[in-house]
Residue frames relative to the residue before (quaternion, step in Angstrom):
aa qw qx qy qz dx dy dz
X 1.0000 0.0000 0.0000 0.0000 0.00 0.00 0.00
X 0.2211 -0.7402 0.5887 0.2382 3.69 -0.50 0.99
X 0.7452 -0.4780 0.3379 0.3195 3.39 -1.58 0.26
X 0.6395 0.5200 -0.4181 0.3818 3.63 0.32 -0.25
X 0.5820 0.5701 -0.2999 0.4962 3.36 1.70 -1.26
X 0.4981 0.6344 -0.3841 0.4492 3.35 0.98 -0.89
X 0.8812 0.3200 -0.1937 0.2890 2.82 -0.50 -1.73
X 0.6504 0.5476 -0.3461 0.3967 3.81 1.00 -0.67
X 0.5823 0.5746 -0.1898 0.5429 3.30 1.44 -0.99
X 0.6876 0.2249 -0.3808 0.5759 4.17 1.05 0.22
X 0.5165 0.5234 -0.5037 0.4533 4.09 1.28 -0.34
X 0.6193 0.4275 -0.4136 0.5125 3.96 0.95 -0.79
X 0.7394 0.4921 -0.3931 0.2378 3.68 0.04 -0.58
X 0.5687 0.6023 -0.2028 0.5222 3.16 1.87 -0.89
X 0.6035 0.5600 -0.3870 0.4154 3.21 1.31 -0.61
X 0.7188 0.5297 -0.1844 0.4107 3.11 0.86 -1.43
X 0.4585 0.6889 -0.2927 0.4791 3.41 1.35 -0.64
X 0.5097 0.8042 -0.1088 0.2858 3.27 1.41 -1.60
X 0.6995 0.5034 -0.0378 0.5059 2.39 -0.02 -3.02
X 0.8137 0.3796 -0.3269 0.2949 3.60 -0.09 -1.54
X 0.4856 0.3558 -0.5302 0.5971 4.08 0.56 -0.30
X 0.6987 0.5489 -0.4043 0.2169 3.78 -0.32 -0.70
X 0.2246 0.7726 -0.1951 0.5608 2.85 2.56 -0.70
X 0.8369 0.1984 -0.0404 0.5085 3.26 -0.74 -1.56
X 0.8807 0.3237 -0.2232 0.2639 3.49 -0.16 -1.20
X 0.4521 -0.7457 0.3347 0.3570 3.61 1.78 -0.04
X 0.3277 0.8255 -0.3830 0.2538 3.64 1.13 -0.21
X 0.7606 -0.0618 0.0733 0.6421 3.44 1.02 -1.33
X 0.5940 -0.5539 0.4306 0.3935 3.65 -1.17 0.33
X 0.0159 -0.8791 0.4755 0.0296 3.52 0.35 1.13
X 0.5396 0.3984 -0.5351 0.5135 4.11 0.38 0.62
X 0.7424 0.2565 -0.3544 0.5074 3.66 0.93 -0.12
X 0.2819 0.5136 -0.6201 0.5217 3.93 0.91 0.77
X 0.6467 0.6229 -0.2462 0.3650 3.52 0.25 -1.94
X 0.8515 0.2157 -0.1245 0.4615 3.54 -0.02 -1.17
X 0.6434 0.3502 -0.4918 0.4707 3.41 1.02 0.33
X 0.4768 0.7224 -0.3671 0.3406 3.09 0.66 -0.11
X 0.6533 0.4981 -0.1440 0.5516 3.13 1.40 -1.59
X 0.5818 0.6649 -0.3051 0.3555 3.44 1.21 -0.78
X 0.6216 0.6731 -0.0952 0.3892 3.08 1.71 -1.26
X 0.5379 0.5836 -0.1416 0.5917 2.86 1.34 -1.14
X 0.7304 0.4703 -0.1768 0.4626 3.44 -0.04 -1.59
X 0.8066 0.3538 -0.3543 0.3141 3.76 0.77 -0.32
X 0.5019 0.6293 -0.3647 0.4680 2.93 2.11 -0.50
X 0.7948 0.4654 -0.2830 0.2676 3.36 0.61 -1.07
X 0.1539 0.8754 -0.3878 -0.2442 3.01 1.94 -0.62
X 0.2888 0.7490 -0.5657 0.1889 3.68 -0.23 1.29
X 0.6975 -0.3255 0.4371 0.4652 3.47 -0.96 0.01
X 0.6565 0.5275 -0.2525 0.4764 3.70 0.45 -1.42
X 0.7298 0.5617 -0.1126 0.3731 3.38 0.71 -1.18
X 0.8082 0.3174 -0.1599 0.4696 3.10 1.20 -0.88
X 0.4792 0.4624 -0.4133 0.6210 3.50 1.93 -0.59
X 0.5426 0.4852 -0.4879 0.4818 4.34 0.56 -0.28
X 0.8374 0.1282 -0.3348 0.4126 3.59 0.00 -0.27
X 0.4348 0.3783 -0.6805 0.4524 4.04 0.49 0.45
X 0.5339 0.5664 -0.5276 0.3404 3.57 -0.16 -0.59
X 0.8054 0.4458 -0.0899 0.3801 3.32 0.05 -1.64
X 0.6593 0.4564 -0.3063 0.5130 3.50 1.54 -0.74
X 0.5261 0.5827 -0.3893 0.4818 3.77 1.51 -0.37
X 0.7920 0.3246 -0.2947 0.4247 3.63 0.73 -1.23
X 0.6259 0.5255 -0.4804 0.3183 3.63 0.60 -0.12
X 0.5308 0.5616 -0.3313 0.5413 3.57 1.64 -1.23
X 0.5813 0.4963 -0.3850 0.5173 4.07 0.44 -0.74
X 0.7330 0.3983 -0.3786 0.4009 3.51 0.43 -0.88
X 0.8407 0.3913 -0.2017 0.3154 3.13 0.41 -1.55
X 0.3165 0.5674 -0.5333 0.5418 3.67 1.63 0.39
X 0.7901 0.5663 -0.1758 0.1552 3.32 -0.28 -1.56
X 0.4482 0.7188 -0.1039 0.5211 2.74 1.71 -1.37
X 0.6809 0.4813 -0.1707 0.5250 3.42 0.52 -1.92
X 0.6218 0.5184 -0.4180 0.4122 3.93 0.35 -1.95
X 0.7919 0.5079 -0.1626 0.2975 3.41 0.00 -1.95
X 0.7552 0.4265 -0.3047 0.3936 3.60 1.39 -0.11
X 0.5927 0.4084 -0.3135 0.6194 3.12 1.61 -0.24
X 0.3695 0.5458 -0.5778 0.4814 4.17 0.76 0.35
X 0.7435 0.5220 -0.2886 0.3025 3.20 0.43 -1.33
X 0.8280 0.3229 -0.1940 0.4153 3.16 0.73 -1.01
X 0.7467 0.3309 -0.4557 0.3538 3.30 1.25 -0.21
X 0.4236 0.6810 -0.5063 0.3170 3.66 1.20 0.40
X 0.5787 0.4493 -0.3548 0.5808 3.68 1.31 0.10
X 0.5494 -0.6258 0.4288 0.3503 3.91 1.10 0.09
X 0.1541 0.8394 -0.4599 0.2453 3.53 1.33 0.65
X 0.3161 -0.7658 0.4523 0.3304 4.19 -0.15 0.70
X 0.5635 -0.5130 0.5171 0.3897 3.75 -1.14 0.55
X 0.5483 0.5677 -0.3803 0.4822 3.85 1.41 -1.32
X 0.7356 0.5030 -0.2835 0.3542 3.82 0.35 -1.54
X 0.6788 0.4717 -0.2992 0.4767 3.89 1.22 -0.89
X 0.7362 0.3846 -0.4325 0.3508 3.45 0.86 -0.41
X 0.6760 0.4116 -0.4755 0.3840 3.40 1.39 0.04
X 0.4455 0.5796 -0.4656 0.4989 3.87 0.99 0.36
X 0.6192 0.4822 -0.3686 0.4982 3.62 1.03 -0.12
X 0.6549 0.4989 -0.2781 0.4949 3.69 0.94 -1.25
X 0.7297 0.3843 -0.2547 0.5049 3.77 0.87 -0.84
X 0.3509 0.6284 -0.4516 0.5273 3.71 1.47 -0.13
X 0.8174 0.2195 -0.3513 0.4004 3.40 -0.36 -1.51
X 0.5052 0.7461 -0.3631 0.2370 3.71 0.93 -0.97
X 0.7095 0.5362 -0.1604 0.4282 3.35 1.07 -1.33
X 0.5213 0.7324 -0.3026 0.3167 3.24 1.91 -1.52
X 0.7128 0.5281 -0.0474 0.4592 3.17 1.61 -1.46
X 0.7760 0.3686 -0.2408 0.4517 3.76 0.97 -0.63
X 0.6484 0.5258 -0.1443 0.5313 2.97 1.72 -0.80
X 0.0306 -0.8789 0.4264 0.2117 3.69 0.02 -0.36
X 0.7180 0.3165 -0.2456 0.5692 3.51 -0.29 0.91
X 0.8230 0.0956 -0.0957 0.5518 3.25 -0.07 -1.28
X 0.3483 0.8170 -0.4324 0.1557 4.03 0.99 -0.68
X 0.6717 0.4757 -0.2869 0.4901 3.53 1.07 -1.32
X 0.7758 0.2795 -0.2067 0.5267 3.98 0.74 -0.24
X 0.4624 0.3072 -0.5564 0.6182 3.61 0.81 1.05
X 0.6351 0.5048 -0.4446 0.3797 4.20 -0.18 -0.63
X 0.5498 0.6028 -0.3293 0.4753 3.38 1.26 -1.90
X 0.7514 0.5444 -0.1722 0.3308 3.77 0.26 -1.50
X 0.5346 0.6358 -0.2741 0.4846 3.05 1.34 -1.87
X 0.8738 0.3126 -0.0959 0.3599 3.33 -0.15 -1.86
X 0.5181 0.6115 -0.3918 0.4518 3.33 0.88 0.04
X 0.5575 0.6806 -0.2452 0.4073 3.20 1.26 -1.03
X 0.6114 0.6153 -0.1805 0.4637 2.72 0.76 -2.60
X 0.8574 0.3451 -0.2500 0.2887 3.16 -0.31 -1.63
X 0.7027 0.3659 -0.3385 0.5077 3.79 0.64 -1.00
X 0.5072 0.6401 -0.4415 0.3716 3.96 0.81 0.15
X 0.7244 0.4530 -0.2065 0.4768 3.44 1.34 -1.30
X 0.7038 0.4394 -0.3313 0.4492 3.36 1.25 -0.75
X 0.6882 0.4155 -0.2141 0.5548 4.06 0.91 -0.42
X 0.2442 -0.8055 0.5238 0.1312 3.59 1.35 -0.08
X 0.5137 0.4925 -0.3496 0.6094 4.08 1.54 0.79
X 0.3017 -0.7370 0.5921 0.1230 2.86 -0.85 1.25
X 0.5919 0.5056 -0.4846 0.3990 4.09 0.71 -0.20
X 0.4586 0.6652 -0.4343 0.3982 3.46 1.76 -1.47
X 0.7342 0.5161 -0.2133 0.3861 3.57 0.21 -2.03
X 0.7451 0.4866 -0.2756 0.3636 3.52 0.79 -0.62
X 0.5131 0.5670 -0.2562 0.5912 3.36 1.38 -1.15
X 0.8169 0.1468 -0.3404 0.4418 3.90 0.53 -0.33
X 0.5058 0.4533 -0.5801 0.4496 3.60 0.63 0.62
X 0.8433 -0.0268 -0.4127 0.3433 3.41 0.08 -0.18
X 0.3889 0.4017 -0.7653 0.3189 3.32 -0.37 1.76
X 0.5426 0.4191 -0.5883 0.4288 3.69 0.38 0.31
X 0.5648 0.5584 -0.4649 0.3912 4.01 0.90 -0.99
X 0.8118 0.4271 -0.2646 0.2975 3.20 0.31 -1.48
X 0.4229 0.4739 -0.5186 0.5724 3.99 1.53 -0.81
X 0.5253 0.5784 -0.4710 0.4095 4.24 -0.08 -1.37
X 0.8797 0.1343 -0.1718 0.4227 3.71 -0.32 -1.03
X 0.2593 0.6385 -0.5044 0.5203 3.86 1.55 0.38
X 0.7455 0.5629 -0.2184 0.2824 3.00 0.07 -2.25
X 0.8001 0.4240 -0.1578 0.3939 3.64 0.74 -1.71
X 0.4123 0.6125 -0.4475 0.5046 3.52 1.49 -0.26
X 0.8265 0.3840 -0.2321 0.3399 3.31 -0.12 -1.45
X 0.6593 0.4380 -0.4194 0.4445 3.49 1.22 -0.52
X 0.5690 0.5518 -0.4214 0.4407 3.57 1.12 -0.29
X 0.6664 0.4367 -0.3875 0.4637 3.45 0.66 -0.51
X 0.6596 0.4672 -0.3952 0.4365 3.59 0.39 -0.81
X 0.5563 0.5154 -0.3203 0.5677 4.07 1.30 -1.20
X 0.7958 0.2400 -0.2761 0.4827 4.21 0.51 -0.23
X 0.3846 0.6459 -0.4391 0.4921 3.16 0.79 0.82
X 0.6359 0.5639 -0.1295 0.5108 2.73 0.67 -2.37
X 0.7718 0.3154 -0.2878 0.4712 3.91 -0.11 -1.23
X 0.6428 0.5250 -0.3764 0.4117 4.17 0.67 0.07
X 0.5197 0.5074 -0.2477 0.6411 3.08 1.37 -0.39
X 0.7324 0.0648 -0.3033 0.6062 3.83 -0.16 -0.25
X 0.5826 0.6098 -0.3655 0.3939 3.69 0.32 0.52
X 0.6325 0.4979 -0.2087 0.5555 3.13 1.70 -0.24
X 0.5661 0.6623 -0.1966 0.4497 2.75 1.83 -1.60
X 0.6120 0.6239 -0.2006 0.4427 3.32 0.93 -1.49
X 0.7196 0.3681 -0.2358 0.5395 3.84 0.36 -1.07
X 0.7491 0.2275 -0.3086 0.5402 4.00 0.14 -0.94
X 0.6405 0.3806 -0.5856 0.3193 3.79 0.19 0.51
């Protein structure tokens, strides 16, 4: 393996390495760190291997990050959560992403979810019972994208070693 291959082949792993805390900790859009990343790869190597390594990887991160999404709004609207209350728990989501670092984007998400199903049911247990089903879809949500984001990195991890 000459050195450039080297070296691109540990800047992708680090990337991916990245994506996945980005995964858990919400900082950056890690399944799309991940799949570019893989993209990166895939153009350097331009090989067959390479390029069936990243559709793969672009299927499981998109699978994740769909799923991820499905499995957080199930939660909340199987408690009867409004469509009105999630889009403000989204607006105060990104809000926090920005005042809060790290964890900001899931206290706002919570916050406003709160806020919002508090003002419309005027019940604070109501308002509570649907923040944490939005927490609990939230930490549903990040499993599954982690799994689908450690998948994704075994797959171009194999790829990586038998090419």
């Amino acid at each position: 393996m000459e050195g450039v291959e080297l070296a691109i082949e540990i800047l992708v792993g680090i990337a991916i390495a990245v994506g996945l805390i980005g995964i858990v900790i919400t900082v950056l859009p890690g399944s799309l760190l991940i799949g570019g990343a893989v993209l990166v790869w895939a153009l350097y190597t331009n090989s067959a291997v390479g390029w069936w390594t990243f559709a793969i990887v672009a299927v499981l991160v998109t699978i994740g990050m769909i799923w991820s999404k499905w499995e957080m709004a199930r939660h909340t609207q199987k408690v009867g959560t409004s469509s009105w209350s999630l889009v403000c728990a989204g607006v105060l989501g990104i809000v926090g992403f920005f005042v809060i670092p790290v964890i900001g984007l899931v206290i706002g998400f919570v916050l406003g979810l709160w806020l919002a199903e508090y003002y419309r049911l005027r019940d604070v247990n109501g308002a509570w019972t649907s923040a944490k089903a939005g927490l609990r879809g939230t930490g549903v949500g990040i499993l599954i994208e982690l799994g689908t984001g450690l998948l994704a990195a075994s797959v171009w991890l194999i790829a990586a070693i038998y090419t």
